[in-house]
Backbone as a ProteinNet text record, in pm:
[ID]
protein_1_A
[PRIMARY]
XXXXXXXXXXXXXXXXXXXXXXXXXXXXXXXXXXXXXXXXXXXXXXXXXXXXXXXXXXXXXXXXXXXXXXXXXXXXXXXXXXXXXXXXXXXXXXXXXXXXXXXXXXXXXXXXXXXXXXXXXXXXXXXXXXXXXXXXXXXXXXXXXXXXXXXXXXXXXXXXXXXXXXXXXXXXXXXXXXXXXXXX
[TERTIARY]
13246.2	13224.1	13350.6	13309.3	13462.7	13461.8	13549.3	13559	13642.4	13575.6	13592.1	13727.3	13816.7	13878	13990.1	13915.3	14000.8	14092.7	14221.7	14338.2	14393.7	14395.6	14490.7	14655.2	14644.9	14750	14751.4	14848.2	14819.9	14876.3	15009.4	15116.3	15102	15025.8	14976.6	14855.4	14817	14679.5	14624.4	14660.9	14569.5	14599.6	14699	14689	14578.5	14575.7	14401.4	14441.9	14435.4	14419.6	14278.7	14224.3	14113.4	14185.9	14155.2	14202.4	14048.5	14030.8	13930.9	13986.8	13928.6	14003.4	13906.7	13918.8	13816.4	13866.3	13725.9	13674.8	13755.5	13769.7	13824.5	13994.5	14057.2	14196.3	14261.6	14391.2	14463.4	14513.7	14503.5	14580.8	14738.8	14821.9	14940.1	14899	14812.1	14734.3	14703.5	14627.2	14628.9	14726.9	14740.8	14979.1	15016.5	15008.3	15116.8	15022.7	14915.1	14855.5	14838.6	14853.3	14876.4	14995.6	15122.3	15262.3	15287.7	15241.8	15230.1	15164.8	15077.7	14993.5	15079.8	15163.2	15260.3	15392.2	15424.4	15576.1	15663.2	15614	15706.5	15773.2	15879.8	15940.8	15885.2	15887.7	15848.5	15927.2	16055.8	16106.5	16122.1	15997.3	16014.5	15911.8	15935.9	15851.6	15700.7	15618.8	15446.1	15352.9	15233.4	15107.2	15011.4	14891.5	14757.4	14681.6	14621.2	14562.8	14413.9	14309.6	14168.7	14172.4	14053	14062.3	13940.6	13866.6	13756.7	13723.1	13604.6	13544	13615	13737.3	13814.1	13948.1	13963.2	14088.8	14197.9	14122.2	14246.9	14289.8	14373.4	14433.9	14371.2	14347.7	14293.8	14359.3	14318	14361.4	14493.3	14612	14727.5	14751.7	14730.8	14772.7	14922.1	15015.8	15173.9	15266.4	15316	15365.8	15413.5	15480.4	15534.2	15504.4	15544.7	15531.6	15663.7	15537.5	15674.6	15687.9	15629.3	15660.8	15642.8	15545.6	15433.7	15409.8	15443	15446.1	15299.4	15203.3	15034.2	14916.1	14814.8	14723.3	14648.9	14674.2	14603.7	14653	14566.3	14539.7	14643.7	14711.7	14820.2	14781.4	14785.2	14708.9	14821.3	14865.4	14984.8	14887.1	14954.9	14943.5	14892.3	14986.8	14944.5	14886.9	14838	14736.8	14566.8	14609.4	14438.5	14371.2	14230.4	14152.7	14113.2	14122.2	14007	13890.1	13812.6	13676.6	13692.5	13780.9	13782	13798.2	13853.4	13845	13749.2	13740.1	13662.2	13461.8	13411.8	13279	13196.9	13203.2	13108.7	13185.3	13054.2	13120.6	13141.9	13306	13281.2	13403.8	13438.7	13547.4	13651.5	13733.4	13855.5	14007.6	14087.7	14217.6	14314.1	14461.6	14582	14633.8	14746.7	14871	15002.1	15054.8	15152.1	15299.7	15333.3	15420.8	15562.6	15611	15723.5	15721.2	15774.7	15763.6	15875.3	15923	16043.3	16018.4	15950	15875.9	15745.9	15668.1	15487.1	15443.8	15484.6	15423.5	15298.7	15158	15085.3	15001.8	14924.9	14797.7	14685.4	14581.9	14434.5	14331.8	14315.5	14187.5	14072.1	13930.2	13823.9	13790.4	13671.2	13578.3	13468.3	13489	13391.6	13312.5	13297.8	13210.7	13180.1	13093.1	13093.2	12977.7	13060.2	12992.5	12956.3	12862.4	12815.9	12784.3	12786.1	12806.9	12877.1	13037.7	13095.5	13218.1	13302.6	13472.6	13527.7	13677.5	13796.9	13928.5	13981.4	14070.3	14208.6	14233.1	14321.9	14311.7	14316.1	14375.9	14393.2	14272.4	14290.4	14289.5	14369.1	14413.3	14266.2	14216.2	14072.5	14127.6	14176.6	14141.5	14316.2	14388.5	14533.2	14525.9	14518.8	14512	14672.1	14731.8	14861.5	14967.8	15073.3	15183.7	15181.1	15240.2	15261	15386.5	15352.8	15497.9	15626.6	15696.9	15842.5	15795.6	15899.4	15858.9	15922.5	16023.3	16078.3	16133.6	16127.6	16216.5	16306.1	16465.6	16486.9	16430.2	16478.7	16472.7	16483.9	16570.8	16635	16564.3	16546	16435.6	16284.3	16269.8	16091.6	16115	16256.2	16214.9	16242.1	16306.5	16306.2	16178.9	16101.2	15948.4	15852.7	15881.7	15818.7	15816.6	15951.2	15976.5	15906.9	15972	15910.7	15743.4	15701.3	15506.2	15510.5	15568.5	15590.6	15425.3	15466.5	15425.7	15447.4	15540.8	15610.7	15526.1	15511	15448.7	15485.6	15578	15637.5	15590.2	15479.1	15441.7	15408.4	15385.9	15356.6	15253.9	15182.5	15088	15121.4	15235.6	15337.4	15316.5	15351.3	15351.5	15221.7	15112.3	14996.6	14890.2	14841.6	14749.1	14783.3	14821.6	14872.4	14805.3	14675.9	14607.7	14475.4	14540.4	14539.4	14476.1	14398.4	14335.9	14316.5	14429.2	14409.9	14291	14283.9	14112.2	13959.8	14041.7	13910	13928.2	14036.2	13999.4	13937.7	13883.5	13733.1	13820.4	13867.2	13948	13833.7	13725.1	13641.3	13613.5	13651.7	13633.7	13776.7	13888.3	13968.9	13899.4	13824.6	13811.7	13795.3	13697	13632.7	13744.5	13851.1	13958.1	14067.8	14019.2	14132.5	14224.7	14366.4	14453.1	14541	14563.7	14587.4	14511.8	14405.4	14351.1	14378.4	14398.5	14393.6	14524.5	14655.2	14781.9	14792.8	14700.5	14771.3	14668.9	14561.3	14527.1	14603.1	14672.2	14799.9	14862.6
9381.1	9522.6	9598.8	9746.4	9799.6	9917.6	9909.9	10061.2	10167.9	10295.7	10409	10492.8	10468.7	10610.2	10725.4	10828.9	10945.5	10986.5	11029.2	11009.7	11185.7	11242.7	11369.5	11379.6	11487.6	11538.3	11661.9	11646.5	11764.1	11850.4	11843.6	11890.1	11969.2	11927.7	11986.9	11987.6	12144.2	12160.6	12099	12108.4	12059.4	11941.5	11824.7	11691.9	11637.5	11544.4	11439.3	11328.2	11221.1	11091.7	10981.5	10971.9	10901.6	10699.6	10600.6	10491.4	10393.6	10323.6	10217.1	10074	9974.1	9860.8	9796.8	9629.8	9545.3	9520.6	9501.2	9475.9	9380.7	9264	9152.4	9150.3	9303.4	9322.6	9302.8	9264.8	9290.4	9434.2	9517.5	9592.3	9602.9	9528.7	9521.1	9597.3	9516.9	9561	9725.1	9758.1	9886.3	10004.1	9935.8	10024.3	10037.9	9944.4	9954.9	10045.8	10054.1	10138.8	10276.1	10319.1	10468.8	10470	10423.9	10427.6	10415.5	10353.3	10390.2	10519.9	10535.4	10692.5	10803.8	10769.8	10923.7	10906.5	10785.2	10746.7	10776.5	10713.7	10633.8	10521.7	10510.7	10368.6	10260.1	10182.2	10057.3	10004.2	10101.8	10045.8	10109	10146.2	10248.8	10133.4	10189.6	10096.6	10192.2	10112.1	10172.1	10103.7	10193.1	10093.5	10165.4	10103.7	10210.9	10165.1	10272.5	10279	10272	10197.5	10210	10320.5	10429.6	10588.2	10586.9	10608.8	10652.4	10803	10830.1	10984.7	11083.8	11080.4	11192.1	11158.1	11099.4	11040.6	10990	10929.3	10868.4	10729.2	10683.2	10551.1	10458.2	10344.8	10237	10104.7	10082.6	9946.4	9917	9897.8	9896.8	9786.4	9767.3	9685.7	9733	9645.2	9670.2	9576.3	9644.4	9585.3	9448	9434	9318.3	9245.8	9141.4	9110.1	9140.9	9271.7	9318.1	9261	9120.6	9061.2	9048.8	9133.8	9205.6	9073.8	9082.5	8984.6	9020	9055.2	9076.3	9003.9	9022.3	8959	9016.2	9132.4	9179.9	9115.6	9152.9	9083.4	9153.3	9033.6	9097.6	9132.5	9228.1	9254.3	9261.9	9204.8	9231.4	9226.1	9360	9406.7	9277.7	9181.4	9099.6	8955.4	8971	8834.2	8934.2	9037.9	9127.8	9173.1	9097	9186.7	9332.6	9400.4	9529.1	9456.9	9346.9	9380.8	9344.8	9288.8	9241.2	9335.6	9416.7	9573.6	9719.6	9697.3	9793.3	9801.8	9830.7	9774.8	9894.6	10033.9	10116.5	10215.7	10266.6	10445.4	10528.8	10605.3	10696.3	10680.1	10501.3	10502.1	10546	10619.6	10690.7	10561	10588.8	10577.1	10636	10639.5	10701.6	10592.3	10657.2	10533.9	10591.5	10551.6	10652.6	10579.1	10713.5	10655.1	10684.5	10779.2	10803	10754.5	10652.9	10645.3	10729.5	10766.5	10830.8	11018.5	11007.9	11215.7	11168.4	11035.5	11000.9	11078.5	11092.3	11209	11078.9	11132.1	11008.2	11085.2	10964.4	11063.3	10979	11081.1	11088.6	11013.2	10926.7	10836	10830.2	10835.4	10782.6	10702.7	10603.6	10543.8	10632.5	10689.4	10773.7	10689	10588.9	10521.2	10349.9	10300.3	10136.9	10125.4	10029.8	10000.6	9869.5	9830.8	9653	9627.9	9447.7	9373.6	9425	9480.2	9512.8	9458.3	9407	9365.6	9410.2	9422.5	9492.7	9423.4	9365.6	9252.3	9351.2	9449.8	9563.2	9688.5	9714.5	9884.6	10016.4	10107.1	10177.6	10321.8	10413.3	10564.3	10602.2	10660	10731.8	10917.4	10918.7	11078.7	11146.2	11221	11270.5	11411.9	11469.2	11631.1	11694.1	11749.5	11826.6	11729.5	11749.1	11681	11622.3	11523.9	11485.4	11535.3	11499.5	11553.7	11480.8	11540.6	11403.2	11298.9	11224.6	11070.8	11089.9	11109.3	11118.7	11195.4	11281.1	11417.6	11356.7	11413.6	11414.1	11507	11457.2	11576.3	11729.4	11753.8	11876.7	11947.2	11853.7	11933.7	11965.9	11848.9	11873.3	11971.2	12042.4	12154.7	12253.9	12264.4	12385.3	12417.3	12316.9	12350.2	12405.7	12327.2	12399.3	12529.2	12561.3	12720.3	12823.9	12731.1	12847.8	12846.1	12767.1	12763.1	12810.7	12862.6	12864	12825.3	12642.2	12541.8	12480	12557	12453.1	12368.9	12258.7	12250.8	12319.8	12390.5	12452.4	12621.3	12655.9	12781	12867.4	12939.4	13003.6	12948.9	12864.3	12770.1	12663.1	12595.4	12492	12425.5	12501	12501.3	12505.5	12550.1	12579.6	12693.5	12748.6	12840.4	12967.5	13090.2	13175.5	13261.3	13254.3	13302.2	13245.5	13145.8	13044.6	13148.3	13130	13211.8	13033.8	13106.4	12960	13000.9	13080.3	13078.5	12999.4	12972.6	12874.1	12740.1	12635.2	12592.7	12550.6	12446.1	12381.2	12331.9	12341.5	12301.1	12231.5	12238.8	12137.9	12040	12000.7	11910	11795.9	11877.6	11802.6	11740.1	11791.8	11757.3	11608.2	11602	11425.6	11292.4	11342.3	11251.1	11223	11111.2	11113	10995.7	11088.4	11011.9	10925	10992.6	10894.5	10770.9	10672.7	10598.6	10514.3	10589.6	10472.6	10416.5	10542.8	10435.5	10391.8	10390.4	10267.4	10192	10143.7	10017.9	9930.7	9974.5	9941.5	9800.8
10232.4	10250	10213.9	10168.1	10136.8	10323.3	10322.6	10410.3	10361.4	10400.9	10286.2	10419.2	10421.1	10547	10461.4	10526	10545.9	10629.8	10581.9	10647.1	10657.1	10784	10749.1	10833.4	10861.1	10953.2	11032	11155.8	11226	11229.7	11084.7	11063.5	10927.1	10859.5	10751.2	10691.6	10670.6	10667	10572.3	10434.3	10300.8	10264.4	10404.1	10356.9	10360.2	10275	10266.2	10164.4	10252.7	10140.7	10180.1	10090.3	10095.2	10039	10122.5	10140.8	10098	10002.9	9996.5	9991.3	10067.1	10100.2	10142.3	10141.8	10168.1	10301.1	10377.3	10539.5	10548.2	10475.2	10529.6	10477	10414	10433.2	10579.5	10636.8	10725	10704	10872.4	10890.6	10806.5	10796.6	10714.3	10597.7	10518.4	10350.2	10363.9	10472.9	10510.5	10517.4	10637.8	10629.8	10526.7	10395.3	10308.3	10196.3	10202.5	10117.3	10171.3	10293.9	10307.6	10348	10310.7	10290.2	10179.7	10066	9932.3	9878.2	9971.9	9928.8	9937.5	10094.7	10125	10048.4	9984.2	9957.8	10042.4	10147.8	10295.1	10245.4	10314.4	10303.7	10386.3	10394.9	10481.4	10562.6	10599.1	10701.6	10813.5	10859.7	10982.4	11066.4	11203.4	11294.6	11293.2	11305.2	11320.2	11355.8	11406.4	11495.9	11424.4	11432.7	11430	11604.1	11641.2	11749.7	11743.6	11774.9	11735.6	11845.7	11821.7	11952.8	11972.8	12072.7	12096.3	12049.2	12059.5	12024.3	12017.4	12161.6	12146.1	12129.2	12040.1	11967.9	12091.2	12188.3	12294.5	12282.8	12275.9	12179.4	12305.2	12252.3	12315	12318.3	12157.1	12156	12014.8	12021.2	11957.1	11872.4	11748.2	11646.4	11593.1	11657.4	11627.3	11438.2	11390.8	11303.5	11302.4	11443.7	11432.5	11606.8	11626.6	11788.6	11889.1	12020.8	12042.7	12179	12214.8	12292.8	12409.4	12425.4	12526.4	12625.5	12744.2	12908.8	12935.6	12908.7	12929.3	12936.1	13009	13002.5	12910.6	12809.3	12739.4	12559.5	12519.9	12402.5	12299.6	12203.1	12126.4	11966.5	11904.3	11772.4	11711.1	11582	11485.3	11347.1	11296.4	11191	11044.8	11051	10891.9	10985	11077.1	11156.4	11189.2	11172.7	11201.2	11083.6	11018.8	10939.6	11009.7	10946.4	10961.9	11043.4	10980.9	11049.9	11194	11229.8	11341.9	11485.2	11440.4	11543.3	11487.6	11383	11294	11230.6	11280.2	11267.1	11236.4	11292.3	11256.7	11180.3	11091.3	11070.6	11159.6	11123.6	11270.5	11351.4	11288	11393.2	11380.3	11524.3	11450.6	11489.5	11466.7	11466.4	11437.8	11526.7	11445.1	11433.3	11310.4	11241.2	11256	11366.1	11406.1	11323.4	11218.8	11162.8	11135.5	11261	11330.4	11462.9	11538.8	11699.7	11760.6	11704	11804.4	11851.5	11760.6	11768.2	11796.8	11791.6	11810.8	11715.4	11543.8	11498.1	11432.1	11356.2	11300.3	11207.1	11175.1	11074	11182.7	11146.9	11224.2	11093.4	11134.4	11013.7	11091.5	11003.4	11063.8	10926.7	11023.9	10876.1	10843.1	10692.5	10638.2	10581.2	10513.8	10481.5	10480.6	10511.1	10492	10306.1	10235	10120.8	10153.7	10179	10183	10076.4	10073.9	9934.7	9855.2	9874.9	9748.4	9798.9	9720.1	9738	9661.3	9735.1	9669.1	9659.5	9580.2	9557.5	9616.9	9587.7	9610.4	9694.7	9754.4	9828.8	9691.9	9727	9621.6	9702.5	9639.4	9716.6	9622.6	9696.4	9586.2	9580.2	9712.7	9677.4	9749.9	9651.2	9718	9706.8	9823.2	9817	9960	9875.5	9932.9	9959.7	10030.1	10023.3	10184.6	10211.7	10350.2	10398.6	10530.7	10613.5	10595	10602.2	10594.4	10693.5	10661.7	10745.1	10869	10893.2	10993	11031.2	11174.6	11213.8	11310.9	11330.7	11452.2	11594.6	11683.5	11796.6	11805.2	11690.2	11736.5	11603.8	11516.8	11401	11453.2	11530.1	11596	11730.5	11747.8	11860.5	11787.7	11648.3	11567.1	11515.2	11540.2	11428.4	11544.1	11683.2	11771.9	11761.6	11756.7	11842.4	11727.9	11626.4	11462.3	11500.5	11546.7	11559	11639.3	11751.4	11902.3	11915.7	11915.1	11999.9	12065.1	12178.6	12247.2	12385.4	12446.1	12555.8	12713.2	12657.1	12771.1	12779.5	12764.2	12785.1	12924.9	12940.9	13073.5	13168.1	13117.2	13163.2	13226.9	13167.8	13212.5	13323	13463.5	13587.7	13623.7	13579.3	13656.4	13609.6	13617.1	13585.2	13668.4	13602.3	13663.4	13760.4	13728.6	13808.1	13949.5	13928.4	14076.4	14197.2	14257.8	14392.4	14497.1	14590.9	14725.4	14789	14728.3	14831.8	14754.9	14608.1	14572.5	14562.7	14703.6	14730.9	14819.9	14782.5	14907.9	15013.2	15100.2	15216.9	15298.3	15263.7	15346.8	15251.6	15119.7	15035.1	15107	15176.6	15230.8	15370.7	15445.3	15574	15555.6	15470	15479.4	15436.8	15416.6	15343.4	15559.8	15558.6	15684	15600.5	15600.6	15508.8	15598	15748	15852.7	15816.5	15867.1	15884.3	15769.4	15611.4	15533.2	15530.6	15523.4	15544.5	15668.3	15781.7	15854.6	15878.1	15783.8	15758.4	15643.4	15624.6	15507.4	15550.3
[MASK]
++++++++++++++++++++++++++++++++++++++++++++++++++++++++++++++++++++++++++++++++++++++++++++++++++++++++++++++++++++++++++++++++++++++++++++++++++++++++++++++++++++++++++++++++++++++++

């Protein structure tokens, strides 16, 4: 099977790279073909994350083994086909390919081609420029302030317009917090 994914960013609007690659490629084969697409170097550290619906990272395929003490299962990049975490259209993932800012690109699978193989990783579709590869700190709070996106807005603390009178103070009654720490 080939799988068809579309790749953007949240950093720039008119990026788009379209990625075709065979099901039974490794993640690695992957990486290096949308790092060839953006003309990234290959020596930065990176994961892709399989995400559920609302893009919340789940399950972590790491470049290399990072040595993880877990009962959970270890995914490295050039030991994982695609099909092996990858199965429907639809599915999303990021490929986070700065760790030190978490900046990434957002992929889903746009299409499955069955009965077809792809000996190679082919870029099908390149629209706008990507973001630099890597920011420092003090560049990713200059870009904040210029978007003024910062997470630190007036909201920050709480919702400003908070009324203590909508809470349920009888939603507290039923909680006796005595009793549970001293069955402790």
């Amino acid at each position: 099977m080939i799988y068809k994914f579309r790749i953007v960013s949240d950093e720039v609007d008119n990026f788009k790279r379209e990625i075709c690659i065979d099901s039974d490629a490794s993640f690695l084969e992957l990486h290096d073909a949308i790092l060839d697409s953006v003309g990234f170097s290959k020596d930065q550290m990176t994961s892709f994350f399989i995400c559920d619906d609302d893009w919340e990272k789940k399950t972590e395929i790491t470049l290399m083994d990072m040595g993880k003490d877990s009962d959970e299962d270890t995914w490295i990049m050039a030991s994982t086909k695609l099909s092996d975490l990858i199965e429907d259209e639809g599915q999303r993932l990021v490929f986070v390919f700065d760790y030190m800012t978490d900046r990434m690109f957002f992929m889903e699978l746009k299409e499955i081609e069955p009965g077809k193989d792809l000996e190679t990783p082919v870029c099908t579709r390149k629209e706008g420029n990507p973001p630099q590869q890597t920011m420092d700190f003090e560049e990713l709070g200059k870009k904040n302030v210029a978007n003024n996106s910062s997470d630190f807005d007036e909201t920050f603390y709480g919702d400003e317009t908070f009324d203590p009178s909508e809470l349920d103070e009888e939603g507290f009654a039923d909680l006796n917090m005595d009793d549970e720490y001293n069955n402790m």
